[in-house]
C-alpha positions in Angstrom: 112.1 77.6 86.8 109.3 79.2 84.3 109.7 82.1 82.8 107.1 85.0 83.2 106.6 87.6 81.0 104.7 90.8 82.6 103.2 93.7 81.1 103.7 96.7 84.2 101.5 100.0 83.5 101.8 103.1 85.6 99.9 106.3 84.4 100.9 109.7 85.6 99.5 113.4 84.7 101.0 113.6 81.9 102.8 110.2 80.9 102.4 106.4 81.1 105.6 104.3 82.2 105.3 100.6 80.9 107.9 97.7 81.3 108.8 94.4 80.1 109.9 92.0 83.1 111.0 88.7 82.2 110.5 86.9 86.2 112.6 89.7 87.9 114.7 91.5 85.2 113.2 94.2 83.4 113.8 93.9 79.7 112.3 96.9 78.1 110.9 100.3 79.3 109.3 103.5 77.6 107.4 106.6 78.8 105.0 107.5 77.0 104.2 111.3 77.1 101.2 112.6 76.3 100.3 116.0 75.4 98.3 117.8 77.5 95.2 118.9 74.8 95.3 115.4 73.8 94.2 114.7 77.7 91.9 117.8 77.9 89.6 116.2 75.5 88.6 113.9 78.3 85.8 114.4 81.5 87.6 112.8 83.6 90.9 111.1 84.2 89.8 107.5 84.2 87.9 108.3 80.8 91.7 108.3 78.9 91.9 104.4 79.3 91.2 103.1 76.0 93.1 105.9 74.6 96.4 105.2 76.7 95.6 101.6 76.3 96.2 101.8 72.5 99.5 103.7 72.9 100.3 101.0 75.0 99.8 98.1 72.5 101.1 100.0 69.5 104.0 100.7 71.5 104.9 97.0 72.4 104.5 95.9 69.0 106.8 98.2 67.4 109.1 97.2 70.1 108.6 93.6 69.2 106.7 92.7 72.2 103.3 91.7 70.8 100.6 91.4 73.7 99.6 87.9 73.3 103.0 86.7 74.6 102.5 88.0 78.2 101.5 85.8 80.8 99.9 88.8 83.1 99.3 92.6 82.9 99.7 94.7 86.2 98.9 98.7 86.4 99.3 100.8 88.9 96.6 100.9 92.1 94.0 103.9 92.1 92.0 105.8 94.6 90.0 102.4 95.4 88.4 102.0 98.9 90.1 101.1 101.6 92.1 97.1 100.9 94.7 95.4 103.2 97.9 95.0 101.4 98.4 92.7 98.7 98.6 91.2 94.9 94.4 92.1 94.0 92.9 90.4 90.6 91.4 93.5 89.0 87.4 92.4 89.2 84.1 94.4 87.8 83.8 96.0 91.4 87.2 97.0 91.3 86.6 98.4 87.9 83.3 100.0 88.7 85.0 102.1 91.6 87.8 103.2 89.6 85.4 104.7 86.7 83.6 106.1 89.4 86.4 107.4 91.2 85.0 106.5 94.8 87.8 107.8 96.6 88.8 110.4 93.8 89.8 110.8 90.0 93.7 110.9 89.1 95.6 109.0 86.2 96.4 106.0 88.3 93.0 104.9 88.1 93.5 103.8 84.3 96.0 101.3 85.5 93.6 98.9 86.9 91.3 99.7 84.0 94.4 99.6 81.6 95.4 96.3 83.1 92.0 94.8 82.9 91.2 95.2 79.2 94.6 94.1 77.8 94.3 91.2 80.5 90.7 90.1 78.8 91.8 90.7 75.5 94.3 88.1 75.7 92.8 85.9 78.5 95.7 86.8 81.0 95.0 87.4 84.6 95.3 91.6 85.3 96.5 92.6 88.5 97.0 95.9 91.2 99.5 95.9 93.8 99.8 97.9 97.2 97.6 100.5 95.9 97.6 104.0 97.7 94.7 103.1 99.7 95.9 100.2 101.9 94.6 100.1 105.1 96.1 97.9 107.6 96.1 100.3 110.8 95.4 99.0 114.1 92.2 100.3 115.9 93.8 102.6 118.2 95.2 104.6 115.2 92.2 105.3 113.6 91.2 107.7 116.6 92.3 111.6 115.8 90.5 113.1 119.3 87.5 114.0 117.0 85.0 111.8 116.1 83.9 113.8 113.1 87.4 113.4 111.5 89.0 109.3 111.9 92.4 108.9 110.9 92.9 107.4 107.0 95.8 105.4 105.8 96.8 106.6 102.5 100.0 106.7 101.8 103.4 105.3 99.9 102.0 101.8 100.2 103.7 100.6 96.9 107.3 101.6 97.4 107.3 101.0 101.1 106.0 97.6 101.1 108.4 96.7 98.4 111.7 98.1 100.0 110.6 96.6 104.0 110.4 92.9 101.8 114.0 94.0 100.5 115.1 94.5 104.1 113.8 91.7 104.9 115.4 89.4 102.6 118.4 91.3 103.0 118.2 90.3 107.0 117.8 86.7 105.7 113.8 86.7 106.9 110.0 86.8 105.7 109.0 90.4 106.0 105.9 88.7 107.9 108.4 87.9 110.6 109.9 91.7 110.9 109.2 94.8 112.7 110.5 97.8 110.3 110.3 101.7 110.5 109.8 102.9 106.6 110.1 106.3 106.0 109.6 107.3 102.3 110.3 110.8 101.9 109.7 112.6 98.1 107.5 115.2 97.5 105.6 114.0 100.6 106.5 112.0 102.9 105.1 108.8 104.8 106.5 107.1 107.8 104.7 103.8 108.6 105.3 100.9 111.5 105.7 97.5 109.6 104.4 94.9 112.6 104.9 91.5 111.0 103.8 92.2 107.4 101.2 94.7 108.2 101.1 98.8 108.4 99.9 99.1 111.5 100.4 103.3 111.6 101.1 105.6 109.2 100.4 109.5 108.5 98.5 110.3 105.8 100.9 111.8 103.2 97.9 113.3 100.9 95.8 115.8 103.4 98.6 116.9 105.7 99.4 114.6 108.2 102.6 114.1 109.6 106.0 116.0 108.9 106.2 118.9 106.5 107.9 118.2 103.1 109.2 119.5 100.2 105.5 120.7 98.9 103.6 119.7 101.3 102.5 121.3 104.9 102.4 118.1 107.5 100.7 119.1 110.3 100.3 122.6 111.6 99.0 124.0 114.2 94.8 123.3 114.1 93.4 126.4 115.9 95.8 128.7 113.4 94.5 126.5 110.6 90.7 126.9 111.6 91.2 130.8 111.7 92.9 130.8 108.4 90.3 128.9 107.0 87.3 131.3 108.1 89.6 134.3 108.2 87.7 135.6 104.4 91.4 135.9 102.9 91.2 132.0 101.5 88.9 130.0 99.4 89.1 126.0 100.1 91.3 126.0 96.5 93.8 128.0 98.4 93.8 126.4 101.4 94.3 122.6 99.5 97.1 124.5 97.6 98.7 125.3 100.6 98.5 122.0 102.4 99.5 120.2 99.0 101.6 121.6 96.6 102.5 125.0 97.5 103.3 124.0 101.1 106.3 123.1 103.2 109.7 123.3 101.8 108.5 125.2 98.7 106.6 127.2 101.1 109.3 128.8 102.5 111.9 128.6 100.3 110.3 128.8 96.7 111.8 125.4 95.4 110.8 122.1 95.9 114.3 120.9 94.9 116.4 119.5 98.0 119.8 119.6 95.5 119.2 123.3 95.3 118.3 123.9 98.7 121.4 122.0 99.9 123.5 124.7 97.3 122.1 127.4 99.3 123.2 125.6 102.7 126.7 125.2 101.2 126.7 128.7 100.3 125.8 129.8 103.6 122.4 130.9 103.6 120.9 130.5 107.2 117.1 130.7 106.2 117.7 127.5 103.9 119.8 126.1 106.7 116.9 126.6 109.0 114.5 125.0 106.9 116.3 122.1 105.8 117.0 121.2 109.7 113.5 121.8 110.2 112.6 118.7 107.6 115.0 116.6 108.9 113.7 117.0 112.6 109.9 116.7 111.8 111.1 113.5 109.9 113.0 112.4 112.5 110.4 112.9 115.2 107.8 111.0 113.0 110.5 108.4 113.2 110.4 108.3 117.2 106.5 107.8 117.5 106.5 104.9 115.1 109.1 103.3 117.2 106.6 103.7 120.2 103.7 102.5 118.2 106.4 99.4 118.0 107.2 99.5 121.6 110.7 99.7 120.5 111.1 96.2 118.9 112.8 97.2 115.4 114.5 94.7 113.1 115.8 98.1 111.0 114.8 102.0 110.0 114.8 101.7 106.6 115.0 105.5 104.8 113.8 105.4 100.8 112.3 107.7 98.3 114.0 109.9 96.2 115.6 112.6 99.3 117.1 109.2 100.3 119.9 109.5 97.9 121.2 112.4 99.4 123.9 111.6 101.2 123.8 114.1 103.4 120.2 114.2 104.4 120.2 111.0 105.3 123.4 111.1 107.8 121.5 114.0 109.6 118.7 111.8 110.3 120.5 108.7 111.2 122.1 111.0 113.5 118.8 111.6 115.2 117.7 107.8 115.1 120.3 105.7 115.3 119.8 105.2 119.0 116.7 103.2 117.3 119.4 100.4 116.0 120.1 99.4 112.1 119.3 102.2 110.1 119.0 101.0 106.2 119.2 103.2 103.0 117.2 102.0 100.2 117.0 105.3 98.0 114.6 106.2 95.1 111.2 104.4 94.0 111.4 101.5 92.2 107.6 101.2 91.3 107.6 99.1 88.0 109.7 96.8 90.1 107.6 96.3 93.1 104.2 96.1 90.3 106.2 93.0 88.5 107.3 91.4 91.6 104.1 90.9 93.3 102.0 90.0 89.9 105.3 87.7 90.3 104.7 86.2 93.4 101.3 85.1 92.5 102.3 83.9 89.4 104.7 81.6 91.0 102.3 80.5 93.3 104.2 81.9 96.5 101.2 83.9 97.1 97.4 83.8 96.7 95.4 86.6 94.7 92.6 88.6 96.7 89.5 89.5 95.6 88.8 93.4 96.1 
């Protein structure tokens, strides 16, 4: 069998993870941090590109992994617009929307863009994977009850295609031929109904949909919201804060931390108890409607992110869903991983490339 070499790039606020893969095996991995007035001197987000890009290539070639050996470059998928699931050759249009930031600037953008101009430089294809942005959802779950405001798919689409295709092989089939429930829960949380390869539902994890989490709302109650809104006390920065980043968990509680929340359980404190409950329940109940929106025809619950490796968090929801049938624990994100596998795939020819 050949042996691939791929180049994986995934920006962040204030870093850039890159890895080595040599077909499945990572063989080398750095963050790269970046300080913060270093970033400031750019507009926008996508405008640090060129200067992560040559981090990047001084990095491998101190580390004895000069850029003209890979056979492919894959970065992380942006705030693109809305794309089916899938291994996507990074194109012009692709890289005009992420400079644009069509749906939004963050750091992820610079991984297509990243991805692109390493890839050209060295005539090597450049890739995205499962970007944020994948839309697969059936008609029915686009309707919210208002016209004005459709239902959007955004959500873990990375981590939780990659771990259903891990059940799947794990179950000895094509995760085209499986029905799975995959909840990743981390600083938000998204619970999406696999139906034979494709998302069909899934709450949108970045505005507020679905269960609360640590630091972020979920859904709330919409009248209460609308008179908070207009009540004169909060400007729409304080009402995106508390949705996102200062909601849920931290909300309550003042950390975002389950391991210290789970301290003060031990110790006995009954708000955190209360709490704590509360996330598993809201979890648990996002859980149930997927399994209608399946009509109860589940190969496996599969539970990832990083609250899935605690132990204990994830027996009190298999508690609550285990009347569903196999529950399956595939804790933490494994990102870099699911990037190299599916520039993998294509590279191996078990897959074909779409064009965005």
């Amino acid at each position: 069998m050949s042996e691939f070499l791929i180049l994986v790039i995934n920006p962040g606020s204030t870093t850039t993870k890159i890895s080595v893969f040599k077909n499945e095996n990572e063989i080398f991995s750095k963050t790269i941090s970046h300080k913060i007035e270093e970033l400031a001197r750019f507009n926008k987000a996508s405008d640090q590109d060129l200067y992560r890009m040559e981090i990047i290539v001084r990095t491998l070639r101190n580390n004895k992994f000069p850029i003209e050996k890979l056979h492919a470059v894959v970065g992380r998928g942006g705030l693109l617009r809305p794309i089916e699931g899938g291994t996507y050759n990074v194109n012009e249009q692709m890289i005009a929307d992420l400079k644009s930031g069509i749906q939004g600037d963050h750091p992820s953008n610079c991984g297509g863009l990243i991805a692109y101009a390493i890839g050209k430089a060295i005539a090597r294809p450049a890739f995205i994977v499962d970007p944020v942005v994948v839309d697969e959802l059936q008609p029915e779950a686009r309707i919210s009850g208002m016209p004005l405001i459709p239902r959007k798919s955004i959500f873990h689409a990375l981590n939780q295609k990659a771990v259903a295709r891990e059940a799947a092989d794990s179950l000895g089939k094509s995760y085209f031929e499986c029905n799975f429930i995959v909840c990743h829960m981390g600083g938000g949380v998204t619970i999406g109904a696999h139906k034979k390869g494709r998302v069909v539902d899934v709450n949108n994890g970045l505005d507020g949909d679905g269960p609360f989490s640590p630091e972020r709302s979920g859904a709330v109650p919409v009248g209460d919201l609308v008179r908070a809104c207009y009540s004169g006390g909060y400007t729409l920065p304080d009402m995106k804060k508390l949705i996102k980043g200062h909601g849920g968990m931290v909300a309550y509680l003042g950390t975002h931390d389950l391991r210290e929340v789970e301290k003060q359980v031990i110790k006995g404190d009954d708000k955190a108890r209360l709490i704590y409950n509360a996330m598993v329940y809201q979890i648990s109940k996002e859980i149930g409607a997927a399994a209608a929106v399946l009509a109860g025809d589940i190969d496996a619950v599969v539970l990832t992110g990083g609250l899935a490796k605690s132990g204990r968090f994830v027996k009190i929801i298999e508690q609550s869903v285990s009347f569903l049938g196999k529950i399956m624990i595939i804790p933490g994100e494994q990102e870099m991983k699911a990037l190299a596998l599916g520039a993998l795939r294509v590279l191996r020819g078990e897959e074909e490339t779409k064009n965005y």
